[in-house]
SEFIZA-3560 file (N, C-alpha, C; in Angstrom, 3 decimals):
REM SEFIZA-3560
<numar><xx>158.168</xx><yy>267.147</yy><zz>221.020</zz><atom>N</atom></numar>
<numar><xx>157.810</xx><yy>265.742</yy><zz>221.052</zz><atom>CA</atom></numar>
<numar><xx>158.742</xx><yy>264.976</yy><zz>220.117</zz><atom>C</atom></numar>
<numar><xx>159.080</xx><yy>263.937</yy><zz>220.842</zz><atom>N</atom></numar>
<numar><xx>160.169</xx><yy>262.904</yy><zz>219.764</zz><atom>CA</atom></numar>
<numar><xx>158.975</xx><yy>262.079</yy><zz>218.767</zz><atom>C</atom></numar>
<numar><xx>160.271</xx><yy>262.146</yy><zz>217.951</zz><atom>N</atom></numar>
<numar><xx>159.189</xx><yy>261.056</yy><zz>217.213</zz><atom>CA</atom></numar>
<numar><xx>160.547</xx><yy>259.568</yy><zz>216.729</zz><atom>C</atom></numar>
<numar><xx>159.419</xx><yy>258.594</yy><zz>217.192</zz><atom>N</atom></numar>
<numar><xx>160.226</xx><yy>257.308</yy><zz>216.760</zz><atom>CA</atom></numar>
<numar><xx>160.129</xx><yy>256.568</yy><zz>216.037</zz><atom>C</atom></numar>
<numar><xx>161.757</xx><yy>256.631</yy><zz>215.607</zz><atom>N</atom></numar>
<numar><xx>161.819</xx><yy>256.074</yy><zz>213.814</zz><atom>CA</atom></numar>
<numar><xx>161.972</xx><yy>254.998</yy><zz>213.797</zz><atom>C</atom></numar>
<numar><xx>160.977</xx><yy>253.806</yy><zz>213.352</zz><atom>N</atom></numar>
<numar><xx>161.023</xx><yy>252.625</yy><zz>212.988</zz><atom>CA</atom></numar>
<numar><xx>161.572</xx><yy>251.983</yy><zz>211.969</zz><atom>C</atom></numar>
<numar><xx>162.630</xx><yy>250.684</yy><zz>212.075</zz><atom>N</atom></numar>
<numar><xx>162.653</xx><yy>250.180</yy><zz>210.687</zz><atom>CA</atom></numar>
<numar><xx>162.443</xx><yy>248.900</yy><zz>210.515</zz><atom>C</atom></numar>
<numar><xx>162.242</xx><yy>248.319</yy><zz>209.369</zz><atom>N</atom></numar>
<numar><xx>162.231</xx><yy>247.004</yy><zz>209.128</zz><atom>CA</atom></numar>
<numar><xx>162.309</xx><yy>246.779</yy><zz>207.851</zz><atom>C</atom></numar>
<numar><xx>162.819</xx><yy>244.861</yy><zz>208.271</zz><atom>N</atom></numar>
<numar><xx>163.104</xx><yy>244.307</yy><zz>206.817</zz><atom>CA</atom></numar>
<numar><xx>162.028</xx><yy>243.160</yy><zz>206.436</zz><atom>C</atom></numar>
<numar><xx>162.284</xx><yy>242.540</yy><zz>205.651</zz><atom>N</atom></numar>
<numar><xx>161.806</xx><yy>241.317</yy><zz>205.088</zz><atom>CA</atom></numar>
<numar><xx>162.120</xx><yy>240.319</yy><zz>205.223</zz><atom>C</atom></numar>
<numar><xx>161.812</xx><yy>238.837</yy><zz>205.422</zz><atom>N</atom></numar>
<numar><xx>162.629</xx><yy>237.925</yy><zz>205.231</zz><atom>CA</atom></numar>
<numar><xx>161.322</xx><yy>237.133</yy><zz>204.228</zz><atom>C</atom></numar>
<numar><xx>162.260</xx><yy>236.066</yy><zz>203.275</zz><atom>N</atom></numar>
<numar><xx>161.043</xx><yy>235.233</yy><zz>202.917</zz><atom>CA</atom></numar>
<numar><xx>161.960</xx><yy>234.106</yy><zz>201.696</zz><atom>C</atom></numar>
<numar><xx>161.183</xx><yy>233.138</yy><zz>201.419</zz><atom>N</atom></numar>
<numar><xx>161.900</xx><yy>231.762</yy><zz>200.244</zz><atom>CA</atom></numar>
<numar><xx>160.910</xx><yy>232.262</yy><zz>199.338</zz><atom>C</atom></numar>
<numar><xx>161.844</xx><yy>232.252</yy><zz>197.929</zz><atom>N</atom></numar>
<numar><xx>161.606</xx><yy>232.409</yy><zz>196.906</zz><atom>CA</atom></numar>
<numar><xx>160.817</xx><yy>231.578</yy><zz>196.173</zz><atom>C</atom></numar>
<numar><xx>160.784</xx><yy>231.341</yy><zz>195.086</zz><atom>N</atom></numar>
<numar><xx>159.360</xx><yy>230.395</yy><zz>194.660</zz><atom>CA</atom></numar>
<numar><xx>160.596</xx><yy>228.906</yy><zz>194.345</zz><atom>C</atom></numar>
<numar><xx>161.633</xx><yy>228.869</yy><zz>194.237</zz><atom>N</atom></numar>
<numar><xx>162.731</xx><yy>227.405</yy><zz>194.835</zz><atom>CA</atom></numar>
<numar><xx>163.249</xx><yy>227.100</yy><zz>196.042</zz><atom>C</atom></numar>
<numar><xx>162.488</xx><yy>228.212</yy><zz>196.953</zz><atom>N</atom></numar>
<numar><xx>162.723</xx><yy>227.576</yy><zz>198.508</zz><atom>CA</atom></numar>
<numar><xx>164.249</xx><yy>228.137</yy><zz>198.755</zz><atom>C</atom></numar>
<numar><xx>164.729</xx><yy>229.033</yy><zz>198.292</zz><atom>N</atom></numar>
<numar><xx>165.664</xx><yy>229.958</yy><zz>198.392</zz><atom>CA</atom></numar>
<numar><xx>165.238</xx><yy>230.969</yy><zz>199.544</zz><atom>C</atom></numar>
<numar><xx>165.900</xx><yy>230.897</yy><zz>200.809</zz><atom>N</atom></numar>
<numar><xx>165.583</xx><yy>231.801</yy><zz>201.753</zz><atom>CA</atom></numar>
<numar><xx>166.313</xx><yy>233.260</yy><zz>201.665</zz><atom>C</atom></numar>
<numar><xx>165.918</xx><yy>234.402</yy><zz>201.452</zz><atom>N</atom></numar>
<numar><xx>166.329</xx><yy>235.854</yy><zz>201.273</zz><atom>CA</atom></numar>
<numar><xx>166.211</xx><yy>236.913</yy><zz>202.207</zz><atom>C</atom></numar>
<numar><xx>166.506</xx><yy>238.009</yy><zz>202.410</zz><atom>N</atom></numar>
<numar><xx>166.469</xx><yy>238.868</yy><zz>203.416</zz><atom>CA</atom></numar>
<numar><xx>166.908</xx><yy>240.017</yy><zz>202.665</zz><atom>C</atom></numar>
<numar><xx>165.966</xx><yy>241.234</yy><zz>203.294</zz><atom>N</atom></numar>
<numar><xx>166.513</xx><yy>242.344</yy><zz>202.501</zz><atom>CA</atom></numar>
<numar><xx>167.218</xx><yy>242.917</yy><zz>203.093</zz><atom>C</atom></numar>
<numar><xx>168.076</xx><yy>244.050</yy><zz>202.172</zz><atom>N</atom></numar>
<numar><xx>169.641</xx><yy>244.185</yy><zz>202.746</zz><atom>CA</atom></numar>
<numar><xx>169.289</xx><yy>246.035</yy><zz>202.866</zz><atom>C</atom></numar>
<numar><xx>168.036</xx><yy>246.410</yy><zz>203.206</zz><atom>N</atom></numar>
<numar><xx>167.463</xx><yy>247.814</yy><zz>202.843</zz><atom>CA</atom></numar>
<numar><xx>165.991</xx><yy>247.729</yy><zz>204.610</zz><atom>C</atom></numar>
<numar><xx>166.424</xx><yy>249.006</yy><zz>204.704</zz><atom>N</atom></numar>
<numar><xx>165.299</xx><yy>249.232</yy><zz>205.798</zz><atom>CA</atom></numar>
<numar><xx>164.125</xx><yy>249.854</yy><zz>205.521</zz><atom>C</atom></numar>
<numar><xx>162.760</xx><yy>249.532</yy><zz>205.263</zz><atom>N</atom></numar>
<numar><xx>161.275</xx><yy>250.354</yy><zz>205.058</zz><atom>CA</atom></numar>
<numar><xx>160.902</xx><yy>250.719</yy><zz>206.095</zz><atom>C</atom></numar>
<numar><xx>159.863</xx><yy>251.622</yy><zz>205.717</zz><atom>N</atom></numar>
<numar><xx>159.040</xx><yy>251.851</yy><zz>206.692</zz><atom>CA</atom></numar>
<numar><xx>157.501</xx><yy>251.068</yy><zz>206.934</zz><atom>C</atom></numar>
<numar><xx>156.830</xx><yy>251.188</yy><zz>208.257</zz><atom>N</atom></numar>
<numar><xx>155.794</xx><yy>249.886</yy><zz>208.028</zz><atom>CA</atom></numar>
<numar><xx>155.221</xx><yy>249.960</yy><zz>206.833</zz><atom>C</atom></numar>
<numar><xx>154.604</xx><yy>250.584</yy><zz>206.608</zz><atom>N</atom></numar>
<numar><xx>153.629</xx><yy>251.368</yy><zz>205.488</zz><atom>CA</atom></numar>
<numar><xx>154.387</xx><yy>250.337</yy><zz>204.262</zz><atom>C</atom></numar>
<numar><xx>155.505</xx><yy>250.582</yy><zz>203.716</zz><atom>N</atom></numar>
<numar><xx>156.584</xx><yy>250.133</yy><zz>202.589</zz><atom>CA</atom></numar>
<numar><xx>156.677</xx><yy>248.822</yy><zz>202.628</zz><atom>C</atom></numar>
<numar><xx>157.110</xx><yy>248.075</yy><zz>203.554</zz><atom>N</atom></numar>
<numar><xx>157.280</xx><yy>247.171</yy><zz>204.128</zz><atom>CA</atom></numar>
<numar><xx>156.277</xx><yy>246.117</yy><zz>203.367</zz><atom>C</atom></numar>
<numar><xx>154.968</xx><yy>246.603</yy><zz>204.453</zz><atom>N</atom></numar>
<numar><xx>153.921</xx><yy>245.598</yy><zz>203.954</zz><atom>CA</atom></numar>
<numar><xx>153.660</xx><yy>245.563</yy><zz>202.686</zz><atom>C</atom></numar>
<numar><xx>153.766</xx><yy>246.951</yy><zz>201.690</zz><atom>N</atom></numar>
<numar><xx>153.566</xx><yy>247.074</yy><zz>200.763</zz><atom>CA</atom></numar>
<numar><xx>154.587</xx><yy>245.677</yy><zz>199.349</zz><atom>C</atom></numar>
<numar><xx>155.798</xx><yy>246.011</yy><zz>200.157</zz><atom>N</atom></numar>
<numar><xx>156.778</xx><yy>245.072</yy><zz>199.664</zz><atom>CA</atom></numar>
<numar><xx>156.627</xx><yy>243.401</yy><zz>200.122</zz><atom>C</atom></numar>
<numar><xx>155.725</xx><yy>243.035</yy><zz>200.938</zz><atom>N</atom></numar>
<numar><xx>155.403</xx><yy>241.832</yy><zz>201.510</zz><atom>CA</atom></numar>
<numar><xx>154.035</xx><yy>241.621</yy><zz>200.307</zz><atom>C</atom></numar>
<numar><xx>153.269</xx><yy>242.233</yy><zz>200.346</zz><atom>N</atom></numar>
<numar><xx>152.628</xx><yy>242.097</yy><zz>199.024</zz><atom>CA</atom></numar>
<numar><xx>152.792</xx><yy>241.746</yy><zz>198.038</zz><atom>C</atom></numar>
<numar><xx>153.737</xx><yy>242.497</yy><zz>197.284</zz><atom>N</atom></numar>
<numar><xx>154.469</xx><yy>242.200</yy><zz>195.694</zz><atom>CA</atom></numar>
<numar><xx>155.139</xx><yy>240.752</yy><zz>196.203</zz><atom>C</atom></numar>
<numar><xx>156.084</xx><yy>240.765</yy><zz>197.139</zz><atom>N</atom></numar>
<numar><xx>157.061</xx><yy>239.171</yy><zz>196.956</zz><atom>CA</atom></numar>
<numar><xx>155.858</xx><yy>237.910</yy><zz>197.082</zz><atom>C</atom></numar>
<numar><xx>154.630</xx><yy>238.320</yy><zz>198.013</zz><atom>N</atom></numar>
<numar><xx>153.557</xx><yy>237.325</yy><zz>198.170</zz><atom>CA</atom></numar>
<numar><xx>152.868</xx><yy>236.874</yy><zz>196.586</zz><atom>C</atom></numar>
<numar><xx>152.338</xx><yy>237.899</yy><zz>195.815</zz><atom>N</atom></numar>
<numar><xx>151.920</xx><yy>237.852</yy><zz>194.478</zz><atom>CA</atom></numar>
<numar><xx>153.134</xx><yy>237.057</yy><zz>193.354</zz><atom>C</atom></numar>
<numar><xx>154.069</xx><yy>237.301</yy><zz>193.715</zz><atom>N</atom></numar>
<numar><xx>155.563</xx><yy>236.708</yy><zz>192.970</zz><atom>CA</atom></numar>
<numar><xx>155.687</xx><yy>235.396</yy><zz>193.155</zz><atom>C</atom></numar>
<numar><xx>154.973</xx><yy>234.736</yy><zz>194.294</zz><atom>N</atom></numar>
<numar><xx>154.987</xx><yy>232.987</yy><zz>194.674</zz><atom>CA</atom></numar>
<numar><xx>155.714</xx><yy>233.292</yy><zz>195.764</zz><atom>C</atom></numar>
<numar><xx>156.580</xx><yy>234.365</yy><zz>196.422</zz><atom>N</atom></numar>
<numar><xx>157.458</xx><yy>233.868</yy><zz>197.575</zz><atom>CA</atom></numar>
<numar><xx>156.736</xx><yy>233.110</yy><zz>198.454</zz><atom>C</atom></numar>
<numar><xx>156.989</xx><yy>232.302</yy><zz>199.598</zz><atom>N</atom></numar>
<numar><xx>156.283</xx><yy>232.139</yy><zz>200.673</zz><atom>CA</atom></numar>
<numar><xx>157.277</xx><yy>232.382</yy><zz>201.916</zz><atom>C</atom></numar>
<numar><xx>156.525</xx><yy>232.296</yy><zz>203.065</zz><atom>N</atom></numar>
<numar><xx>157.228</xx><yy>232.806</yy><zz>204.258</zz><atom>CA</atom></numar>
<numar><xx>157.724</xx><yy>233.565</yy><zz>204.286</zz><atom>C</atom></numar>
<numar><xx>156.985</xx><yy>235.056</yy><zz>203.818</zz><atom>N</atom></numar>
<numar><xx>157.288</xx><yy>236.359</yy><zz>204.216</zz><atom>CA</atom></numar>
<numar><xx>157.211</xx><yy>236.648</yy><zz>205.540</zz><atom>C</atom></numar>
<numar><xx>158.312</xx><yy>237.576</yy><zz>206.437</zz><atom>N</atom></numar>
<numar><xx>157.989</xx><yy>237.867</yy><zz>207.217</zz><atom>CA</atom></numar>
<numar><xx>158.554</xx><yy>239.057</yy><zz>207.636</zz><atom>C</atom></numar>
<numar><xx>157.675</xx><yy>240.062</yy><zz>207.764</zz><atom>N</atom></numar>
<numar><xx>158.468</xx><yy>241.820</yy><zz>208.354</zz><atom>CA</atom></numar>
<numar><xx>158.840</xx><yy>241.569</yy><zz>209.237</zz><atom>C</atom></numar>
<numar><xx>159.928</xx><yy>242.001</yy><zz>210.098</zz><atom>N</atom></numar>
<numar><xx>161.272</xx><yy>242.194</yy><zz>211.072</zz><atom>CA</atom></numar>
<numar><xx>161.533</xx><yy>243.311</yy><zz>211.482</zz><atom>C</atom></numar>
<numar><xx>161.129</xx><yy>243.799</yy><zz>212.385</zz><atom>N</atom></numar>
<numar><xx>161.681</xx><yy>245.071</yy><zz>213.020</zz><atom>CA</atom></numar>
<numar><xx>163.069</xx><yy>245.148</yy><zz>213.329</zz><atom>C</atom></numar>
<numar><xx>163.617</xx><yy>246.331</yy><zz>212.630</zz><atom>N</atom></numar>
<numar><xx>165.328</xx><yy>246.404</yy><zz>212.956</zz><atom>CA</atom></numar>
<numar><xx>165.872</xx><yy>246.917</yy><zz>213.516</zz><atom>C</atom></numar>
<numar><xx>167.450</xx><yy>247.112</yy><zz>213.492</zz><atom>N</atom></numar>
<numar><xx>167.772</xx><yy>248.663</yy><zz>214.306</zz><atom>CA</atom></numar>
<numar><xx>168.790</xx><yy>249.302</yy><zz>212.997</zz><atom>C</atom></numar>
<numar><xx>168.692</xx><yy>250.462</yy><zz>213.151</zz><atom>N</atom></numar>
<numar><xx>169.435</xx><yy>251.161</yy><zz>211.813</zz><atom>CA</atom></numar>
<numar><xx>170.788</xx><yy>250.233</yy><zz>212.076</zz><atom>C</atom></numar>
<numar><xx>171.243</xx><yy>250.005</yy><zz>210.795</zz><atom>N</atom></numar>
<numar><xx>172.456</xx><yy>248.790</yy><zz>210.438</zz><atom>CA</atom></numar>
<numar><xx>172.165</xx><yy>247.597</yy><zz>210.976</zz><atom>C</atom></numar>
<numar><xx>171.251</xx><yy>247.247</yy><zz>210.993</zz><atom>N</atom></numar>
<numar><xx>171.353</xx><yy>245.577</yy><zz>211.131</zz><atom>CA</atom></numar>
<numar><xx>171.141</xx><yy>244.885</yy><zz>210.090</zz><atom>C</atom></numar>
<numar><xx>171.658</xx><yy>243.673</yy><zz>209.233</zz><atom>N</atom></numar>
<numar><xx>171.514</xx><yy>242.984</yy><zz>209.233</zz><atom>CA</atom></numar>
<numar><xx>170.578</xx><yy>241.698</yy><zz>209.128</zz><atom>C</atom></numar>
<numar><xx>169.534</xx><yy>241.466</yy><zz>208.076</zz><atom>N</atom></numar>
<numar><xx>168.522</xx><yy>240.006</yy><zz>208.614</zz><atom>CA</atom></numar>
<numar><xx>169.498</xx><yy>238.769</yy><zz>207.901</zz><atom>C</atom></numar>
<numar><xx>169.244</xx><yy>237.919</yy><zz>208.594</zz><atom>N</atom></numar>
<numar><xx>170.187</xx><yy>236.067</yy><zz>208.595</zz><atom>CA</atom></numar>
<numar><xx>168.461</xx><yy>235.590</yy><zz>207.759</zz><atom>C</atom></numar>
<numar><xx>168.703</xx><yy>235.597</yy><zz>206.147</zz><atom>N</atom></numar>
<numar><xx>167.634</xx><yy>234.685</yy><zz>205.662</zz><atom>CA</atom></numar>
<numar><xx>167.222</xx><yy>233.234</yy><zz>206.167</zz><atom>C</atom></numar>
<numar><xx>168.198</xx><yy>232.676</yy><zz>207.042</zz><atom>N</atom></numar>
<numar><xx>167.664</xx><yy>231.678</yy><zz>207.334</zz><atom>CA</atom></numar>
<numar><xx>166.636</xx><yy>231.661</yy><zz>208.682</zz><atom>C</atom></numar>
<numar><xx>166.440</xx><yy>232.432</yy><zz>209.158</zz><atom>N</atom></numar>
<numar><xx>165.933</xx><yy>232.605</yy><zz>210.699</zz><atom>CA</atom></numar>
<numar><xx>164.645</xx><yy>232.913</yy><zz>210.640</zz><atom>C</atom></numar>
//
């Protein structure tokens, strides 16, 4: 049986409205975990992104 490997990133504005993107792939589990901490930090507009190994997130999108 295959098993399929998911990844994803983050996107989200910092607490000056600085839009960011992480430059690292989690897993869901991690992910949300890391959407947590930046939420508690003031970020707003977090949002997990499903990726493909080497991609890339455009913080502004």
């Amino acid at each position: 049986m295959a098993i399929k490997m998911q990844n994803f990133g983050l996107t989200w504005a910092d607490t000056d409205g600085v839009p960011h993107a992480s430059v690292v792939s989690y897993n869901k589990t991690t992910a949300e975990h890391r959407k947590t901490a930046l939420e508690a930090a003031g970020s707003t507009h977090v949002r997990i992104v499903e990726t493909k190994p080497g991609q890339l997130l455009d913080p502004r999108a």
